[in-house]
Residue frames as qw, qx, qy, qz and C-alpha x, y, z in Angstrom:
[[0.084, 0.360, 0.929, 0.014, 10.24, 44.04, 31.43],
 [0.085, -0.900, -0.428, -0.001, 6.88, 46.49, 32.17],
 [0.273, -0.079, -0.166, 0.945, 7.68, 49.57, 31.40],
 [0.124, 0.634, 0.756, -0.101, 5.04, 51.66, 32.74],
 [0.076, -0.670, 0.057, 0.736, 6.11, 55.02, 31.44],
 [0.607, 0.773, 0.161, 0.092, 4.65, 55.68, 27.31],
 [0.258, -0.393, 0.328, 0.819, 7.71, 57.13, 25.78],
 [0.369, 0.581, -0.177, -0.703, 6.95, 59.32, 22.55],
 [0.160, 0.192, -0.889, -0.384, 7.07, 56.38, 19.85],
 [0.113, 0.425, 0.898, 0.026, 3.70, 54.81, 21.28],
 [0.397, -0.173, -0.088, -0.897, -0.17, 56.33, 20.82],
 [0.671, -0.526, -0.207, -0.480, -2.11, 54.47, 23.42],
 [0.465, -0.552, 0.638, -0.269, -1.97, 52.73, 26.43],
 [0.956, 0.278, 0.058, -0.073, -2.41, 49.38, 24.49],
 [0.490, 0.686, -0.433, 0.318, 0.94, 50.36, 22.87],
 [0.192, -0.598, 0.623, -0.465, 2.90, 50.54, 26.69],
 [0.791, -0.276, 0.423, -0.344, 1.58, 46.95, 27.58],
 [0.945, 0.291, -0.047, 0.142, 2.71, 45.23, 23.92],
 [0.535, 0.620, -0.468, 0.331, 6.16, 46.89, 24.68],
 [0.430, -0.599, 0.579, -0.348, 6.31, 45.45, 28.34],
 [0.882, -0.148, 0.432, -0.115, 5.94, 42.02, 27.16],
 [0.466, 0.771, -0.433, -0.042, 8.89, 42.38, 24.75],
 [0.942, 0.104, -0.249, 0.198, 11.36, 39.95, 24.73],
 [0.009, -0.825, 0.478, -0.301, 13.85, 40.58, 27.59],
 [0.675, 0.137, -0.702, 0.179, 16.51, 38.57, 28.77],
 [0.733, -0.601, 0.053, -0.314, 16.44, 37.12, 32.24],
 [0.254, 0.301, -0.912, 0.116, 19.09, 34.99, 34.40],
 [0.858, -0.313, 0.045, -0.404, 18.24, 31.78, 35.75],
 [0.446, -0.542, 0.693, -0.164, 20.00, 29.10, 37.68],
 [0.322, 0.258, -0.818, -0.402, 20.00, 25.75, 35.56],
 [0.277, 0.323, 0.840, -0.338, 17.76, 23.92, 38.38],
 [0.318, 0.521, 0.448, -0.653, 15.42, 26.44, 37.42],
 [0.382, 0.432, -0.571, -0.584, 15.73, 26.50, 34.03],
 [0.176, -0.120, -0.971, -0.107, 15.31, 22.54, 33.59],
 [0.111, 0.396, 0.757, -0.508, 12.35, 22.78, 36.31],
 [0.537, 0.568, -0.037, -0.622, 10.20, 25.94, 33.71],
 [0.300, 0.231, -0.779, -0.500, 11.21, 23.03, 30.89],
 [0.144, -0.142, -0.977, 0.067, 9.20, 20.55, 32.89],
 [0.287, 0.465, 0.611, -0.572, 6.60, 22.67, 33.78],
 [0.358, 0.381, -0.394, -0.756, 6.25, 23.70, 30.15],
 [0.396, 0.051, -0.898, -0.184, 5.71, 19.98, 29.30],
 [0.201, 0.462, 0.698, -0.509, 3.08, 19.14, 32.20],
 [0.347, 0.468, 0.147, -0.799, 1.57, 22.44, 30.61],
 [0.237, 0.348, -0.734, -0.533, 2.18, 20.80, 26.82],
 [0.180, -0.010, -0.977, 0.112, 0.53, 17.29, 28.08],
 [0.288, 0.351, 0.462, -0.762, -2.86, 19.01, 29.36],
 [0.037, -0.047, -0.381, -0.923, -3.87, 20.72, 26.79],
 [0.199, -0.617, -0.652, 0.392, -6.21, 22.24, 28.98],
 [0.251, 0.858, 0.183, 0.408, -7.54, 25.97, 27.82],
 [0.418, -0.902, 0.096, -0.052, -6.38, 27.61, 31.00],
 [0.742, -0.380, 0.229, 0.502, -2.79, 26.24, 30.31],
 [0.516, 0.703, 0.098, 0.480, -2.49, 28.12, 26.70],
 [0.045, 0.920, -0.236, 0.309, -1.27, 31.76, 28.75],
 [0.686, -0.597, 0.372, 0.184, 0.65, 29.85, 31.38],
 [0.811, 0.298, 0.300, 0.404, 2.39, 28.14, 28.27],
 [0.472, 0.754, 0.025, 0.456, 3.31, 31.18, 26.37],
 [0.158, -0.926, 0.246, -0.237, 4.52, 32.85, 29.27],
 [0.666, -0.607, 0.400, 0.166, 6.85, 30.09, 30.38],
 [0.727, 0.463, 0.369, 0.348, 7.65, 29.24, 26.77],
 [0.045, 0.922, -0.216, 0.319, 9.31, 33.46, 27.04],
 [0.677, -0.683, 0.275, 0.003, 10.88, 32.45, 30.40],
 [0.835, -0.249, 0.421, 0.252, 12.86, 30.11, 28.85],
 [0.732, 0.359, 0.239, 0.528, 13.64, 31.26, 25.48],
 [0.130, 0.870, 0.039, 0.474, 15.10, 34.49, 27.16],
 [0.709, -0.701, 0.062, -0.047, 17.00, 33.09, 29.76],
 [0.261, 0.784, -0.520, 0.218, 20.70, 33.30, 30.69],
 [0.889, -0.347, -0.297, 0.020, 21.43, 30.34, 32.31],
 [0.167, -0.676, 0.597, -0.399, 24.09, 30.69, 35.48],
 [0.565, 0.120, -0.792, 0.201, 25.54, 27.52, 36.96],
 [0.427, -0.471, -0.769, 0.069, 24.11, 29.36, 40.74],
 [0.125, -0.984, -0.130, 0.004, 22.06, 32.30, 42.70],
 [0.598, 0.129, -0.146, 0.777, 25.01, 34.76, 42.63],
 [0.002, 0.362, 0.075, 0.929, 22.96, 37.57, 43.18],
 [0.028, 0.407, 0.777, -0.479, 20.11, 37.96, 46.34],
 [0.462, 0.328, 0.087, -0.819, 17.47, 40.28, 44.58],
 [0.419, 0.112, -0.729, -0.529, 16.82, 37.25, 41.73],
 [0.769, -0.059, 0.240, -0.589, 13.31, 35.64, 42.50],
 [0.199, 0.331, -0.919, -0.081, 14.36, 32.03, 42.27],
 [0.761, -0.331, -0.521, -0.199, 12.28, 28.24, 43.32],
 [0.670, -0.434, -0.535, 0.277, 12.40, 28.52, 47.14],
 [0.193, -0.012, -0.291, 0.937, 13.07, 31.99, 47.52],
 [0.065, -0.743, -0.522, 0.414, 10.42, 34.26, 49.31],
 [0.319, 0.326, 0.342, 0.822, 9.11, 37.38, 46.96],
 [0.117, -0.540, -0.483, 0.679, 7.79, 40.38, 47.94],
 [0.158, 0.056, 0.483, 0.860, 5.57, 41.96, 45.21],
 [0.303, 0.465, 0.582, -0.595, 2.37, 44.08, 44.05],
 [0.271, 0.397, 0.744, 0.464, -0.08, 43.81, 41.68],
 [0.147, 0.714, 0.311, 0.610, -1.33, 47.22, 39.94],
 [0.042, -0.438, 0.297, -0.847, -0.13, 49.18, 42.70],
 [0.760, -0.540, -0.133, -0.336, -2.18, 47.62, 45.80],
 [0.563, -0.655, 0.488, -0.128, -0.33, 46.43, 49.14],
 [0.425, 0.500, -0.750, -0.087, 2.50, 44.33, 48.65],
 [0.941, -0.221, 0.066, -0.247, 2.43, 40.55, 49.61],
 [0.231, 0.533, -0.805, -0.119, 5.17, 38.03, 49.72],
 [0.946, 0.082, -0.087, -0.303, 4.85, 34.43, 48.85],
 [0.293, -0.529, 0.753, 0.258, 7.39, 31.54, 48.87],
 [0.601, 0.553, -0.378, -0.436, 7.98, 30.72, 45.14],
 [0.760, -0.056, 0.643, -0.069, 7.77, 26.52, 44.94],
 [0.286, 0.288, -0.637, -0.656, 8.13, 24.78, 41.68],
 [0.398, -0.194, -0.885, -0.145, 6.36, 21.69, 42.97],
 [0.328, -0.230, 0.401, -0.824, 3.54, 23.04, 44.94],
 [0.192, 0.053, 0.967, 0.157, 0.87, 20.95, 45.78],
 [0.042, -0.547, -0.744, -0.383, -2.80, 20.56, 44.10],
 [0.215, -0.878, -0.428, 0.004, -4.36, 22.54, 46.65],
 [0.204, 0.747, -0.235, 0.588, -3.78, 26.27, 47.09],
 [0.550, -0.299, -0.552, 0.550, -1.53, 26.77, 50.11],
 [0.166, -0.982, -0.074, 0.045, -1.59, 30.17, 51.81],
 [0.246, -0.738, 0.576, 0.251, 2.31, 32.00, 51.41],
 [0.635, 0.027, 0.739, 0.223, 2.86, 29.57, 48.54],
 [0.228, 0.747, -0.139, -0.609, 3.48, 30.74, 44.99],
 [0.829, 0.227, 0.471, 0.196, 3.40, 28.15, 42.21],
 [0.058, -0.334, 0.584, 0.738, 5.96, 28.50, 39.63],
 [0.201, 0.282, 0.898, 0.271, 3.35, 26.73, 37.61],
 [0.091, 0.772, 0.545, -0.314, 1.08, 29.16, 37.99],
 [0.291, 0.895, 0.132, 0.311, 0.56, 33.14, 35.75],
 [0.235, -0.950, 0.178, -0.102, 1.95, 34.87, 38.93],
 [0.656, -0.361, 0.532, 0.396, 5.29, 32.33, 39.86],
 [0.685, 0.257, 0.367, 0.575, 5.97, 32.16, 35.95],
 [0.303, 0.803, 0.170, 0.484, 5.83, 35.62, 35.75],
 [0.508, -0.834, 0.205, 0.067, 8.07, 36.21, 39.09],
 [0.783, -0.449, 0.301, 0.307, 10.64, 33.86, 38.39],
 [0.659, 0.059, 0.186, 0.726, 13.92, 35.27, 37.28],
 [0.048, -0.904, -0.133, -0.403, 12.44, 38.96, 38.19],
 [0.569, -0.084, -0.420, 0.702, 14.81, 41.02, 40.33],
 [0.051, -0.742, -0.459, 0.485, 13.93, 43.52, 43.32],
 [0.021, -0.546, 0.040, 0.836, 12.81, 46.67, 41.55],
 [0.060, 0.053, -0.655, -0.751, 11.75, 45.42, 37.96],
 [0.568, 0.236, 0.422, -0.666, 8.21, 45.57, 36.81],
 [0.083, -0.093, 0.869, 0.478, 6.33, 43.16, 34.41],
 [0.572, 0.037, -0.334, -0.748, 3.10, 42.84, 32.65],
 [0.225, -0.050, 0.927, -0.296, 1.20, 39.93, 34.58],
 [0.319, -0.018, -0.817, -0.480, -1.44, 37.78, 32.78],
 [0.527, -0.075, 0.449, -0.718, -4.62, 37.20, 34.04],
 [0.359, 0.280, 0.883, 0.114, -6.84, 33.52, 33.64],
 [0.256, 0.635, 0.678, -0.266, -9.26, 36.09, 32.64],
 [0.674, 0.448, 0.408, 0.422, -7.54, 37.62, 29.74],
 [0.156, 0.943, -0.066, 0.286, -7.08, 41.17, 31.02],
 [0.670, 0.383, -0.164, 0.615, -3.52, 42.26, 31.94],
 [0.686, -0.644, -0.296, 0.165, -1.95, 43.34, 35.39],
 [0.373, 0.715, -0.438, 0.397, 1.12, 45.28, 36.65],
 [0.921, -0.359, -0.131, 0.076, 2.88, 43.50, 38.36],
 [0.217, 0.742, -0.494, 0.399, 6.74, 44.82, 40.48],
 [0.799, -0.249, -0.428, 0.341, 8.93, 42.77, 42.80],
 [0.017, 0.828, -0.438, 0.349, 10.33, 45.20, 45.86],
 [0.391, -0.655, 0.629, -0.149, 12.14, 42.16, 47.81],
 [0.765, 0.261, -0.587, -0.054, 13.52, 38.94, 47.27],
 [0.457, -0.435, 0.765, -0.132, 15.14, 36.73, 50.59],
 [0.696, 0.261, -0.651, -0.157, 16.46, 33.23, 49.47],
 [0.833, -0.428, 0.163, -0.311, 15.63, 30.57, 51.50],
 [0.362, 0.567, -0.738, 0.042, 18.78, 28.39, 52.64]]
């Protein structure tokens, strides 16, 4: 996903952000998979300005996903698993990654629906990604834990 190292082929830092948001493949569990189709649609059914980046980014999610039949693996950021991650290098936090949260924000509660949950889910501990902002400027964003909630 985010790679935050330039390699010799770019010439700015502009360059290192358009090649973190490159098409890479992800797995996802089929719940989840179906569940980013439905939030895509909600998002589709708004058309609300503030849904356009959520869109595109789950609208990647999905057309880069490997679908698995179930979790096989404990580092994969999944609906109902707890993530531990940090944004541009500041203390880590961990949330617990919902697909149906509700209206109001919860504390510890991480809409998939949301810039940060679509841009967690189907991240695994150690990988870094380029995290949208409502406000149009561009985050780094790295998962270091994952627990799945049973």
């Amino acid at each position: 996903m985010f790679d935050p190292f330039p390699t010799t082929q770019t010439t700015g830092p502009d360059q290192a952000v358009f090649r973190g948001m490159r098409n890479t493949p992800i797995t996802l569990p089929e719940a989840d998979h179906r569940k980013l189709q439905e939030h895509l649609g909600d998002c589709a059914a708004a058309v609300l300005p503030q849904t356009a980046l959520l869109s595109y980014v789950l609208a990647n999610k999905l057309m880069n996903a490997r679908l698995i039949a179930e979790v096989h693996c404990s580092d994969l950021a999944v609906g109902g698993s707890h993530v531990t991650y940090a944004v541009d290098g500041e203390a880590p936090q961990t949330g617990l990654l919902l697909h149906r949260a509700g209206p109001e924000p919860i504390r510890g509660v991480i809409p998939v629906a949301s810039l940060l949950g679509a841009t967690l889910i189907g991240m695994r501990v150690g990988q870094r990604a380029p995290l949208l902002c409502e406000n149009g400027s561009i985050s780094k964003l790295i998962v270091s834990g994952v627990e799945l909630s049973i």
